[in-house]
C-alpha positions in Angstrom: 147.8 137.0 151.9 144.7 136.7 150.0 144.9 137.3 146.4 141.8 139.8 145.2 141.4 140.2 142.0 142.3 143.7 141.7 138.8 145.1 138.9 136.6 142.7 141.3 138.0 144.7 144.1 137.8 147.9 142.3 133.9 147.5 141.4 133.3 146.5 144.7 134.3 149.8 146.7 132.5 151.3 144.3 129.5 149.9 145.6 129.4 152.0 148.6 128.2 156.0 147.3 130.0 158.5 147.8 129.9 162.2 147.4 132.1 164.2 145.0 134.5 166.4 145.5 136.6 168.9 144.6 140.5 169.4 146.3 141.3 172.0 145.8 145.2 174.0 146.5 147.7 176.8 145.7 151.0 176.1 147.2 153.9 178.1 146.9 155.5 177.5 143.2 151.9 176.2 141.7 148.6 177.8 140.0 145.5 177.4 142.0 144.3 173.7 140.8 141.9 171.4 141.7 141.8 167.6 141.7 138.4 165.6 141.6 137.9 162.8 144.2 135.6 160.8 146.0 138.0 159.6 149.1 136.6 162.0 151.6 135.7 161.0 155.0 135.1 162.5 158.2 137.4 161.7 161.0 137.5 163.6 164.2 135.0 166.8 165.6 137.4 167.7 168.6 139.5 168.7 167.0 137.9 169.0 163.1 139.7 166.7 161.1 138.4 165.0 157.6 140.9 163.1 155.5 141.2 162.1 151.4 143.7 160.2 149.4 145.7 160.9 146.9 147.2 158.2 144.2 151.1 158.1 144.7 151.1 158.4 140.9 148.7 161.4 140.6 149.9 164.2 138.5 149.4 166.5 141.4 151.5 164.3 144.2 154.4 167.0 143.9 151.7 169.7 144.4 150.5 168.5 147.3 153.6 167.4 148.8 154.3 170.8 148.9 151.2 172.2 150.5 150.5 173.0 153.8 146.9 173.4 153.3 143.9 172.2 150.8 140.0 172.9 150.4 137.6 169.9 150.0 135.2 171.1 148.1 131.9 169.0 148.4 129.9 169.4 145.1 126.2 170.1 144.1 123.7 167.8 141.8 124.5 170.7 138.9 128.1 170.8 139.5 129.0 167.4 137.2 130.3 168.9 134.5 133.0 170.5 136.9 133.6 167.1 138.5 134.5 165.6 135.2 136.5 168.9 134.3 139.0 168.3 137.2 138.8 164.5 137.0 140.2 164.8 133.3 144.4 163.8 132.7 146.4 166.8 132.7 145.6 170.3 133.2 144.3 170.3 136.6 144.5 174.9 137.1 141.4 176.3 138.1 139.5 177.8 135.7 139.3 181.6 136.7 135.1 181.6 137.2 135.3 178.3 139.0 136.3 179.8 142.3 137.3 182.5 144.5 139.4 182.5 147.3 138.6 181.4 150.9 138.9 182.9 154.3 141.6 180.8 154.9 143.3 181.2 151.6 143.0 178.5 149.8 141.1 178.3 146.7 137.4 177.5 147.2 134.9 176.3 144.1 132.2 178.4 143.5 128.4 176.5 144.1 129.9 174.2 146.2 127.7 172.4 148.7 130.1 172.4 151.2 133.7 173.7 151.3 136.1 172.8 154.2 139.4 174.8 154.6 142.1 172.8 156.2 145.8 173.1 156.7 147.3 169.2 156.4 147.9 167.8 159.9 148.9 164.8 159.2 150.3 162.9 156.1 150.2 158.7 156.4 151.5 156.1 154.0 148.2 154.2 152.7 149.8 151.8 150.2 149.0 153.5 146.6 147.8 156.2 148.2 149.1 158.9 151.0 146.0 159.8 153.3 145.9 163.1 153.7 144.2 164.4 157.0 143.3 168.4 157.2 142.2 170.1 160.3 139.4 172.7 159.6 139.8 176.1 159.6 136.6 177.2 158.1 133.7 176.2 156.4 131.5 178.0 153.9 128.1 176.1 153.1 125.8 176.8 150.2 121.9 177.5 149.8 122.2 174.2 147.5 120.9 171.0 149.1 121.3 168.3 146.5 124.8 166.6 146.4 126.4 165.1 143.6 126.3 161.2 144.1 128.7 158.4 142.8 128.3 154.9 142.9 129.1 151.9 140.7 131.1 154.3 138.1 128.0 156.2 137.5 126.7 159.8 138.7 123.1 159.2 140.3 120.4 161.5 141.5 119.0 161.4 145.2 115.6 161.5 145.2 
């Protein structure tokens, strides 16, 4: 097989923006938490399925292992300071005025853009990662139209 290098390869996917977002779950045995990514894609509209990944070595692999559903929580221009709040190593619980909970019962951050409610459908073996697909079960969007943008390892405005 090809060999990449591996930064090279890294820098490059980060070429393409991307939202942010927040994951957010509260499985049986575990604090509501939430986990910052920028993996979310669309998949499917009949039926409504997005999808994420999750690191095989994330500190919150057992979490979600035993979840049987998650939020993605799409965040707003003003909401960096959460992003790098559940991006940070180690305590991933959500922080009591940070959310509330959803119609579907997960926990859902507060401001979001966009919040999708899913129970896991589907689990698949991505290499380092495990894709995660949800099916939606709600959705709650906010007044807020700005997103939160990532590309090349920076946050960026859209103007």
């Amino acid at each position: 097989s090809m060999s990449l290098d591996s930064r090279e390869f890294r820098n490059a996917l980060g070429r393409f923006p991307t939202g942010v977002c927040v994951i957010t779950a509260n499985p049986d045995g575990y604090e509501p938490f939430g986990m910052t990514v920028n993996s979310f894609a669309s998949v499917s509209l009949d039926p409504a399925l997005v999808l994420w990944s999750l690191q095989n070595d994330s500190e919150c692999f057992e979490a979600f292992a035993k979840a049987k559903k998650y939020a993605v929580n799409i965040l707003a221009e003003d909401q960096m300071q959460l992003s790098n709040f559940y991006a940070k190593k180690g305590d991933h619980s959500l922080q009591k005025e940070h959310y509330t909970m959803g119609r579907h019962g997960t926990p859902v951050i507060k401001g979001a853009l966009t919040t999708f409610e899913c129970d896991i459908w589907q689990r698949y073996e991505g290499g380092d990662h495990v894709i995660l697909v949800g099916k939606v079960q709600a959705m709650l969007n906010s007044f807020e139209t700005k997103p939160l943008v990532f590309f090349s390892g920076k946050y960026r405005e859209l103007r």
